[in-house]
Wavefront OBJ file of the C-alpha trace (Angstrom):
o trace
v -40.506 -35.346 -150.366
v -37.623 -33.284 -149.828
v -36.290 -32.043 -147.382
v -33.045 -29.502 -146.201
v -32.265 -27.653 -142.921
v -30.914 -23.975 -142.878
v -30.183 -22.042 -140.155
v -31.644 -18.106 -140.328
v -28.708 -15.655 -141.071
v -30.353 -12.187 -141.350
v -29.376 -10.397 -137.620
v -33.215 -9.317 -137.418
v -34.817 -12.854 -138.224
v -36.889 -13.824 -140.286
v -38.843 -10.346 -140.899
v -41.587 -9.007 -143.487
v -38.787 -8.092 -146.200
v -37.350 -11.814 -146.265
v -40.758 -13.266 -145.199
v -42.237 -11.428 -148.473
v -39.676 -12.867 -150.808
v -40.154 -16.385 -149.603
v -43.865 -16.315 -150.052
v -42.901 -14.855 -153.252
v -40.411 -17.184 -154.381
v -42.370 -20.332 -153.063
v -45.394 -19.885 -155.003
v -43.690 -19.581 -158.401
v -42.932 -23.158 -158.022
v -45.092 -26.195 -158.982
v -44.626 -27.872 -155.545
v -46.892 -27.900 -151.690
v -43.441 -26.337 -149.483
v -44.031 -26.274 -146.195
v -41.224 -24.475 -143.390
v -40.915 -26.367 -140.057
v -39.496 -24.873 -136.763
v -39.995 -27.170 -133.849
v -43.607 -28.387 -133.901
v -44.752 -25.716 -135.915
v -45.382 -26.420 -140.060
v -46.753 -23.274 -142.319
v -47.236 -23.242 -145.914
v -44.145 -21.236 -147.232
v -46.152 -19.456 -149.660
v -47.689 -17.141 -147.061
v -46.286 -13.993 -145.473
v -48.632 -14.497 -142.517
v -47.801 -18.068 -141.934
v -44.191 -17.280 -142.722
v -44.008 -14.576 -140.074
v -45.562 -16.484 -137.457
v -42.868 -18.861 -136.967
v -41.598 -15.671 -135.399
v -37.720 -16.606 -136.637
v -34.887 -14.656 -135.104
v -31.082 -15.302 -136.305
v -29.730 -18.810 -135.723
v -32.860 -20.530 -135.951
v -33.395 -23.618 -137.449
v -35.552 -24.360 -140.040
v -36.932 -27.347 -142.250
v -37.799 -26.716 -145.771
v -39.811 -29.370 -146.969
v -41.557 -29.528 -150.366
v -42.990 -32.442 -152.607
v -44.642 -31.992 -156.275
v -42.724 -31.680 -159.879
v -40.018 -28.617 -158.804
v -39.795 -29.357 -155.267
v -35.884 -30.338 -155.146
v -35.386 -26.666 -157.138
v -37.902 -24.659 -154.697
v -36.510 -26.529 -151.647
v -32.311 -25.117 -153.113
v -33.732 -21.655 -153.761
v -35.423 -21.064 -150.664
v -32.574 -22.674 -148.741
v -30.222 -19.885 -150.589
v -32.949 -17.189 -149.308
v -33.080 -18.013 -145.778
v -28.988 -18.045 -145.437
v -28.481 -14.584 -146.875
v -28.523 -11.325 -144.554
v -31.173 -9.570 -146.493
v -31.068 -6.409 -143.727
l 1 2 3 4 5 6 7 8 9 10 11 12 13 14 15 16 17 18 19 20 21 22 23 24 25 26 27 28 29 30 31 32 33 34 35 36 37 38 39 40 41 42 43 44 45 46 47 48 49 50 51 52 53 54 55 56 57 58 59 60 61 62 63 64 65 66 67 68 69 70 71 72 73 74 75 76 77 78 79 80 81 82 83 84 85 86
């Protein structure tokens, strides 16, 4: 399994725009990702799961994926969750 920590960038969070592209980006890949924030786990492939982490800026998250293009999914989605998409 992989497995990287990023810390939310965007000043309003983790909200539907960034939320949709995550979903979108995870489920082009051949891999199970999951996000972790605290005791919380969601699949990162949906925008409901995604969005119910309820993420504001400087939040820590765990990307965490396993299966055949989990080390690319887990760099992509890293690169997502660090930009200021507002």
């Amino acid at each position: 399994m992989i497995k990287r920590k990023v810390v939310i960038q965007d000043d309003l969070g983790l909200h539907a725009r960034p939320a949709a592209r995550l979903a979108e980006t995870a489920r082009k890949f051949k891999a199970k990702i999951y996000l972790k924030k605290g005791g919380q786990q969601v699949e990162a492939g949906s925008i409901l799961d995604v969005l119910a982490l309820a993420c504001t800026k400087g939040t820590i998250i765990e990307i965490c994926a396993e299966g055949e293009e989990a080390e690319k999914a887990v760099s992509e989605i890293a690169e997502l969750l660090t930009q200021k998409i507002s």
